[in-house]
C-alpha positions as CSV (number, residue, x, y, z in Angstrom):
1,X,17.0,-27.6,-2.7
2,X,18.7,-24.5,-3.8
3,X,15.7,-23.4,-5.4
4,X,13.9,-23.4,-1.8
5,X,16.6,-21.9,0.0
6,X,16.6,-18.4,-2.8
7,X,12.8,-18.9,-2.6
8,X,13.1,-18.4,1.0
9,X,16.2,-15.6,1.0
10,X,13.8,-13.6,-1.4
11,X,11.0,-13.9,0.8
12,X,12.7,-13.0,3.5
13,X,14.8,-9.7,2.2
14,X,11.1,-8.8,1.0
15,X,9.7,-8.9,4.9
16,X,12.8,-6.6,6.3
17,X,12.2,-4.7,3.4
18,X,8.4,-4.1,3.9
19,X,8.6,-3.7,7.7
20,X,11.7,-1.3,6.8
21,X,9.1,0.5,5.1
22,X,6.3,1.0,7.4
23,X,8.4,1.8,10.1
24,X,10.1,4.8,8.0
25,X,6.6,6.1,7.2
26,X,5.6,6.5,10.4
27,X,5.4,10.2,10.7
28,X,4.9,10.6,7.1
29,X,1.3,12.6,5.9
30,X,-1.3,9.9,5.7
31,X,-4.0,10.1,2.8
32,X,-7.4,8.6,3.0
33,X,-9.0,7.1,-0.2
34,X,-11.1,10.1,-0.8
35,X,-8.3,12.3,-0.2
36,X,-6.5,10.8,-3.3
37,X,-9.6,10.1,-5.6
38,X,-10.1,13.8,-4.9
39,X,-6.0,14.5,-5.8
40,X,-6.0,11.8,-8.7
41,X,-9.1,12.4,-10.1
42,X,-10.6,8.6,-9.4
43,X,-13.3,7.1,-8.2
44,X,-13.4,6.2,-4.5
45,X,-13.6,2.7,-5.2
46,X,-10.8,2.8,-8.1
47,X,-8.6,3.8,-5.7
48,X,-9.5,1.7,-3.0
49,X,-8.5,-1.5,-5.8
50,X,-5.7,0.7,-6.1
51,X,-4.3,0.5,-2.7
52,X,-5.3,-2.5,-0.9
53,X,-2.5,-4.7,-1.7
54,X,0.1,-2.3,-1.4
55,X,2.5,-3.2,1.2
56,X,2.9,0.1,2.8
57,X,-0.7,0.7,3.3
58,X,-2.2,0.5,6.8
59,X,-5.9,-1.2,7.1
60,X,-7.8,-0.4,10.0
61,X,-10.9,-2.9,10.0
62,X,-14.0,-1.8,12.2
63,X,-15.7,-4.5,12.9
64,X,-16.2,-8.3,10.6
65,X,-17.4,-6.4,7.2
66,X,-14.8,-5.6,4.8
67,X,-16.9,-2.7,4.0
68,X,-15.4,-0.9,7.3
69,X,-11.9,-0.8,6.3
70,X,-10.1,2.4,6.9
71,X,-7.5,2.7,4.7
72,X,-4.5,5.1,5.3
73,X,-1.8,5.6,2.7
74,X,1.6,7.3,3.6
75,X,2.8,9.3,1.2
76,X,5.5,7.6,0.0
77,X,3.3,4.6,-1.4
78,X,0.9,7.2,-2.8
79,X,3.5,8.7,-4.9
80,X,4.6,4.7,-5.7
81,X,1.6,4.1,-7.1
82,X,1.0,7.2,-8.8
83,X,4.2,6.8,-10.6
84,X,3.0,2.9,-11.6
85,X,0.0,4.2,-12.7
86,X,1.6,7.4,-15.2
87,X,4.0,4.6,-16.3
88,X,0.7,1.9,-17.5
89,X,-0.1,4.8,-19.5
C-alpha cells in the first residue's frame, strides 16, 4: 500500500511540476521545429522525435491527421534537450 501511495505522491509532484513549467514559459521565445533543425543542424523530422514528448512543448493539432501538428518549443526545453542530447554524446 505504501508502494501506491509514493507511486501516486511522485506522480503528483511531477504534474505541479510540469504545469509549474508551462506556466513559467509563457512569455518565453517560442521555436518551431525548423527553427531548431536550422539552429541544431537536424533534420526536421529528427527534431520533431526529438520534441514531441517533452513536457514543456505545446502541440497545436489542425485538424484529425497527426501530420498537422504545430509544434512550439519555449526555450527553456530547447536548451533541455540540447543539453541531453551534448551529454548522449
Amino acid at each position: 500500500m505504501a508502494d501506491i501511495q509514493n507511486f501516486r505522491n511522485e506522480t503528483v509532484d511531477r504534474v505541479i511540476e510540469v504545469a509549474m513549467s508551462v506556466e513559467n514559459t509563457t512569455f518565453e521565445k517560442h521555436y518551431r521545429i525548423g527553427d531548431l533543425a536550422r539552429l541544431w543542424g537536424l533534420g526536421r523530422e529528427t527534431v520533431r522525435k526529438l520534441v514531441k514528448d517533452d513536457p514543456g512543448v505545446i502541440k497545436i493539432r489542425m485538424g484529425r491527421k497527426k501530420a498537422h501538428t504545430i509544434y512550439s518549443i519555449p526555450e527553456s526545453a530547447a536548451r533541455r534537450i540540447h543539453t541531453r542530447l551534448l551529454n548522449a554524446a
